[in-house]
N, C-alpha and C positions, 0 to 999 in steps of 0.2 A: 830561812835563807832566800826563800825565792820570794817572798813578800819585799826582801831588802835591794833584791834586785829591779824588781819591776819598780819600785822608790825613786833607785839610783836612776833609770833609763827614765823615770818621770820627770825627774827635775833636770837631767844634762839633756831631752828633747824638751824642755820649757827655757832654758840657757838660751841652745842653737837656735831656735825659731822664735820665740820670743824673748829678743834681751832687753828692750823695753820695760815688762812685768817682771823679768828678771831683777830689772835696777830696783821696780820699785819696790817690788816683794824685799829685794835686799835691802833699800833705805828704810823700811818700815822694821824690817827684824834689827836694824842700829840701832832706830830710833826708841823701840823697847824697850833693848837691852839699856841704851844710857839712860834711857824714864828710869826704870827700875832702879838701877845703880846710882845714880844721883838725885833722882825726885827734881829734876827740873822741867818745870811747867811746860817751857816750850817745845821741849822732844814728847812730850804726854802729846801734846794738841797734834803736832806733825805725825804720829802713828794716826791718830783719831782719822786724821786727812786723807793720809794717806788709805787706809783703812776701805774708808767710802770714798774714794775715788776709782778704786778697782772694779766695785761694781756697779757704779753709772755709767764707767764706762764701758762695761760690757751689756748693759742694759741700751744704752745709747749708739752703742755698733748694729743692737738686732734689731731694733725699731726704725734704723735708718733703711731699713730694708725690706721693710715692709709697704702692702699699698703701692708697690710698684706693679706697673703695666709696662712691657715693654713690647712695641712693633718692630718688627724688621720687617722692611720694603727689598728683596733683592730683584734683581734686572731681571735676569730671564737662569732658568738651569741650563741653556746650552747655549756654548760661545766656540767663538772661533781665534786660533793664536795669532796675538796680536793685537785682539777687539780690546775692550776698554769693558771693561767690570764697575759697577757701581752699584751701591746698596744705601739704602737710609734707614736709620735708626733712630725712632720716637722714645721716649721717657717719658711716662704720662704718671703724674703722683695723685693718687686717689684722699691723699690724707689731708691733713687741715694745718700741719709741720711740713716745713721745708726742710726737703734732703739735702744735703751738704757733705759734696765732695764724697760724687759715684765714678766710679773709675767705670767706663763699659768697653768691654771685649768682646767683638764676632769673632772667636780664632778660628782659622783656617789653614789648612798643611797646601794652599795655592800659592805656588811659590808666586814673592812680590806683592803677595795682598795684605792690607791689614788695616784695620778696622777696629781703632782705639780712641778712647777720648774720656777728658775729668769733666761732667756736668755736673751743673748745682740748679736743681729743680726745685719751684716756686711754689709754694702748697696750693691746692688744684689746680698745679699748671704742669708745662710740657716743655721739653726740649728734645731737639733735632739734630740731629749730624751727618753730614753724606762721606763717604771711604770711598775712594776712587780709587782704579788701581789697573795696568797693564797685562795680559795674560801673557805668561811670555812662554808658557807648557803645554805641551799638549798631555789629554788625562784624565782620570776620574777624581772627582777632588769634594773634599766637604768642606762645609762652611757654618758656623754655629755647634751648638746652642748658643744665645745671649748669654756673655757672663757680667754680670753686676757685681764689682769690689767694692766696699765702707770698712770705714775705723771710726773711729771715735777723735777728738781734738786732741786725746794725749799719746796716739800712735801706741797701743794698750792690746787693740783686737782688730782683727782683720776678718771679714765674712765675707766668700763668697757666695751666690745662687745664680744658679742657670736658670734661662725662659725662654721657652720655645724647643724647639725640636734642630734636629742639625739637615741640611740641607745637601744634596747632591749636585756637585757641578760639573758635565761632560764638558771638557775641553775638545774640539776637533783639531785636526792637524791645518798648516798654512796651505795653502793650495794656491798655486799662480796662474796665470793666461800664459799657453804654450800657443801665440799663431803661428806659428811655424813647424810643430810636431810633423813628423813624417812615419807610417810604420806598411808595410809592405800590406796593402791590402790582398783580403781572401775572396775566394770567385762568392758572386753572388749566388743563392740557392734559387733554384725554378718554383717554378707556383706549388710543383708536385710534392714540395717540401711539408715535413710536415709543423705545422703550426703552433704554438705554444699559445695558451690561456692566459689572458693579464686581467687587473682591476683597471687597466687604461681604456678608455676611448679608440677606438681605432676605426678605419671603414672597414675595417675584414670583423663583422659579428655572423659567426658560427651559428649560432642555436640561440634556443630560451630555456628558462630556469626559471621556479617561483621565486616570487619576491620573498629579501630574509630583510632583518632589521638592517639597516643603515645604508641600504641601496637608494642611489639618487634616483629621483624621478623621471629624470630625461632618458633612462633606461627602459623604463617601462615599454615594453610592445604591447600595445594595444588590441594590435587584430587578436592575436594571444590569450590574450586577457577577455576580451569580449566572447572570444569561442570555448575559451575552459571555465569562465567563468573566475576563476581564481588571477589573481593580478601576477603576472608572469615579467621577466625581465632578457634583454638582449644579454649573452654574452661573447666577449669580443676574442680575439687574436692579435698577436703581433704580427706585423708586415713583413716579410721575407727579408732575410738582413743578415749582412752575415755579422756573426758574434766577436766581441773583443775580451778577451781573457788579462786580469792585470793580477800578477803572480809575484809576491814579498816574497822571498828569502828572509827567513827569522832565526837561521841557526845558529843557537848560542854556541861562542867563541869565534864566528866567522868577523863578526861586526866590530868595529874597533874609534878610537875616538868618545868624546863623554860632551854629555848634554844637546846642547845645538850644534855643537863642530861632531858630532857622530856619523858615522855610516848610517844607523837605525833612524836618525831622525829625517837624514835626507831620504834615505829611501822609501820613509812613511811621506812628507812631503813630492815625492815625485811620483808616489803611487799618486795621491791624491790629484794632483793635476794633472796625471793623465785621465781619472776618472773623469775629472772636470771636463775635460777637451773633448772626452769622446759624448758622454753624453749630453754635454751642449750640444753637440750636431745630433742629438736623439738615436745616437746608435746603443745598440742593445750591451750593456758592458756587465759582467762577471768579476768577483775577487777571490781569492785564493790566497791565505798564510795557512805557516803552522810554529805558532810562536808559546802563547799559553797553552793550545790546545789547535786544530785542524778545524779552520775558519773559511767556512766556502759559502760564497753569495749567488745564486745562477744568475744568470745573465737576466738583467731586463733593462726599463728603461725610466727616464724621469726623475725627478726631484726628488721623491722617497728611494728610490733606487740609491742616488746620491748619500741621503744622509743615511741610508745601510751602512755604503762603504766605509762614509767619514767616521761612524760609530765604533766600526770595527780596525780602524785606522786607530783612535785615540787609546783603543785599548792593547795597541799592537805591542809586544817586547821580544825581545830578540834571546827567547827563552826555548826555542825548540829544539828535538833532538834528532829530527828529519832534515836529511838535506834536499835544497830544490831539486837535484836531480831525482833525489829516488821520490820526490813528490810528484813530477813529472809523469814519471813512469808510472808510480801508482794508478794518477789520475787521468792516462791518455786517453779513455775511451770517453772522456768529457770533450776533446777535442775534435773536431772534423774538421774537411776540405772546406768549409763555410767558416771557420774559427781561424781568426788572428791570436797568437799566445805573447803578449809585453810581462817579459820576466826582468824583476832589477833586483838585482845584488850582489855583494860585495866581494863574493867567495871567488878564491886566488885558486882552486880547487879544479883541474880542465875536465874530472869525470861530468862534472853536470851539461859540459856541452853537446858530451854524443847522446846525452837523453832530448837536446833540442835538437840536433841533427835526427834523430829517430822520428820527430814528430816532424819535422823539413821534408822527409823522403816518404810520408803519408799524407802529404799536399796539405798540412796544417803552415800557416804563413808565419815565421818567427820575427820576435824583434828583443833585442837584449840594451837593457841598461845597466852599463858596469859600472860600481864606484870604486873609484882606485885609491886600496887603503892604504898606502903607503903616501899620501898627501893626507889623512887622515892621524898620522901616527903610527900608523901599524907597521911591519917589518916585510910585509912582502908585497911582489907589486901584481898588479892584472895584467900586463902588457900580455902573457902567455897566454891569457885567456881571451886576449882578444884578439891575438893572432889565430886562435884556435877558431873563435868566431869566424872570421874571415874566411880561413881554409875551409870555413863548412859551408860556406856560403849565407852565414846570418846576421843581417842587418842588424846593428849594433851603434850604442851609443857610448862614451863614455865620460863621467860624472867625475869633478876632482873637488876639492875640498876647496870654498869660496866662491868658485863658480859660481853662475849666473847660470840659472835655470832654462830660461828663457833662450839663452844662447848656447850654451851645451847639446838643450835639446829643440835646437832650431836649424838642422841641416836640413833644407829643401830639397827632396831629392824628386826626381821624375819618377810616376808611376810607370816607366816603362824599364827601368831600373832597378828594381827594389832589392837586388842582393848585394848590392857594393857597401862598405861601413860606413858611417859618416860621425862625427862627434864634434 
C-alpha cells in the first residue's frame, strides 16, 4: 500500500512539474498501445522516437552545464541609500561545445536589484553582462550564489547549479548636509579634564608604549626607542571638547508608518546627519539605541567613528522593549556638565521628558527631535509632548512627514539663546 502510494505521488509530482515529459511519456504509452493493437509501422517508429529522445535530452541538459566558469565582479560590500549597485557577470566555457541557452541568476533579497540574463556561450569563449541597479534600503542584504538554468531544445529537463559563494551587502542609511543645525552647546572642560586615549593623531600625546603590529611609523618616538633600546611608540589623547550624545528611540509599537514614509526610517536618517554634522566639525560624537539589543558607541571622532554609527544605523529596527526614557535614566551617569544629549523619537508618551528635564537640571545641555506620527499615519499627535518640552525648558525640534530635512532642522538659533523651541 505504501509502495502504491509513493507511485501515485511519483507520477502527480512528474504531471505538476513536468508536463512537458508528462505529454511525452503519455504520447509514447499511445503510441504502444495502438503499435500493439494494430501493427502499424508508424506508431512502432514514433514510440522508438519518442523512446530516445527522453534520454538525449536529459543527457543534453547535464552536459550543457558542464565546463562552465563563472565570475562575478561586485562593486564594493558597502553602499550608501541611494548609490547605484553594479556587478558583472563573466561565462567562460572551457569545453570545445557551445552552450545554448543559459539562463544566469545572481538572486538577491535587495529590494530593486536583479541580475538576470539568457546567454549563449561560444565554445572556448565567454560572455558578459552588467545589472545595474538603485539601492533604495537601508540594510544587510545578500547577493548570490551564481545560479545557472539549461534544458534541452524539447523543454524535457531543467538543471540548476550554483557557483560561487553568496556575498554580504551592508546598506548605510541616507544622511543629508544640515548647515544650519543648531543644538544648545555644553560648557567646554578645562585642561584638568581628564583625557581619553584614541588611535587618532592629536597634539596632546601622553606617554609611550612598544611598538605592536600595524602601528605607523610616524609614531615612532625615537628618543624612546634609542634609550630602551626596544622601538617604542607615541600614544595620543583627544583634545578637550565637550561630547555630543545622539540617542534613537527604537521602541517597538511607538514608531508608525511603513518603509520610507516610517517614523524608523526617518529617525535612522536624521540620526545619521546629525552624526554627519557633528563630526565634520571633528567634534567627538557617541550613539545610543536599543532596538535588537542595547547599542552604545562612546564618543570619539573621525571617519571610522562615522562608519561605527552608519553600521549600527543600517542595522537599527524598531524592535526594543526599553523606552528612551528609562534608557536615559539608566544611562545618566554617561552624561556630564561637558555632554550635549540629541534624542529623536517619535514617542507621544510625556514620561520620557522628566528623564530629560532630570538630566537639564544636572547641567547636561538637551536637544529633542520629535517626529510627529500622526502625519506619519499614526493616531496620536506629539504637540503634548512638545509643549511639555518647552515647559521644561528643552530645545526641541519638530520632524513631520515629507518634510525637508534640511529645513525642519535648520532654525538658527543664537548661542545666547539655547532654551527657546524652534522647528
Amino acid at each position: 500500500m505504501r509502495t502504491i502510494r509513493r507511485f501515485a505521488r511519483g507520477i502527480r509530482s512528474l504531471v505538476v512539474a513536468n508536463r512537458s515529459l508528462a505529454f511525452v511519456a503519455s504520447l509514447w504509452l499511445t503510441s504502444v498501445i495502438v503499435a500493439i493493437s494494430t501493427g502499424f509501422w508508424l506508431t512502432w517508429r514514433l514510440s522508438y522516437v519518442l523512446m530516445a529522445i527522453v534520454p538525449l535530452a536529459y543527457v543534453w541538459s547535464k552536459i550543457n552545464l558542464r565546463g562552465l566558469e563563472i565570475i562575478a565582479d561586485r562593486s564594493t560590500d558597502r553602499l550608501q541609500e541611494g548609490a547605484q549597485y553594479e556587478e558583472r557577470i563573466t561565462v567562460r566555457n572551457r569545453t570545445w561545445l557551445s552552450k545554448i541557452w543559459l539562463e544566469i541568476n545572481d538572486p538577491s533579497d535587495m529590494p530593486g536589484h536583479v541580475a538576470r540574463q539568457i546567454v549563449t556561450v561560444p565554445a572556448k569563449g565567454s560572455a558578459t553582462f552588467r545589472a545595474r541597479s538603485t539601492i533604495v534600503r537601508r540594510g544587510l542584504y545578500s547577493v548570490g550564489p551564481v545560479e545557472v538554468t539549461t534544458g534541452d531544445p524539447f523543454g524535457l529537463f531543467r538543471h540548476t547549479r550554483a557557483f560561487g559563494n553568496a556575498q554580504n551587502i551592508l546598506v548605510y542609511p541616507r544622511a543629508v548636509d544640515l548647515p544650519s543645525f543648531f543644538v544648545p552647546p555644553a560648557n567646554l572642560p578645562g585642561e584638568g579634564r581628564f583625557r581619553r586615549r584614541t588611535h587618532q593623531v592629536t597634539p596632546n600625546a601622553s606617554g609611550v608604549r612598544p611598538y605592536a603590529s600595524g602601528d605607523s611609523f610616524n609614531r615612532i618616538h625615537w628618543a624612546s626607542t634609542a634609550r630602551t633600546g626596544e622601538i617604542m611608540v607615541k600614544v595620543f589623547e583627544l583634545d578637550p571638547a565637550s561630547d555630543i550624545w545622539i540617542v534613537v528611540d527604537l521602541q517597538r509599537g511607538i514608531h508608525v508608518g511603513e518603509g520610507d514614509d516610517s517614523t524608523e526610517e526617518y529617525a535612522v536618517n536624521i540620526a545619521a546627519s546629525v552624526a554627519r554634522f557633528f563630526l565634520t566639525a571633528n567634534r567627538t560624537v557617541g550613539f545610543m539605541s536599543y532596538g535588537r539589543g542595547f547599542d552604545v558607541i562612546e564618543p570619539e571622532r573621525g571617519v571610522q567613528q562615522y562608519t561605527r554609527i552608519l553600521e549600527s544605523l543600517a542595522m537599527a529596527r524598531a524592535w526594543g522593549d526599553v523606552s528612551v526614557g528609562d534608557m536615559l535614566t539608566n544611562e545618566a551617569s554617561r552624561f556630564g556638565r561637558h555632554t550635549t544629549v540629541v534624542v529623536i523619537t517619535p514617542s507621544t508618551d510625556e514620561a520620557w521628558v522628566a528623564s530629560l528635564a532630570m538630566l537639564h537640571a544636572r547641567g547636561v545641555k538637551i536637544a529633542a527631535i520629535v517626529l510627529e506620527p500622526s502625519t506619519f499615519g499614526g493616531d496620536e499627535s506629539s504637540l503634548g509632548v512638545f509643549a511639555s518640552l518647552a515647559a521644561s525648558d528643552v530645545f526641541s525640534y519638530m520632524v513631520k512627514h515629507a518634510d525637508d530635512l534640511q529645513t525642519a532642522l535648520g532654525a538658527e538659533m543664537p548661542q545666547d539663546a539655547p532654551s527657546k523651541s524652534g522647528g
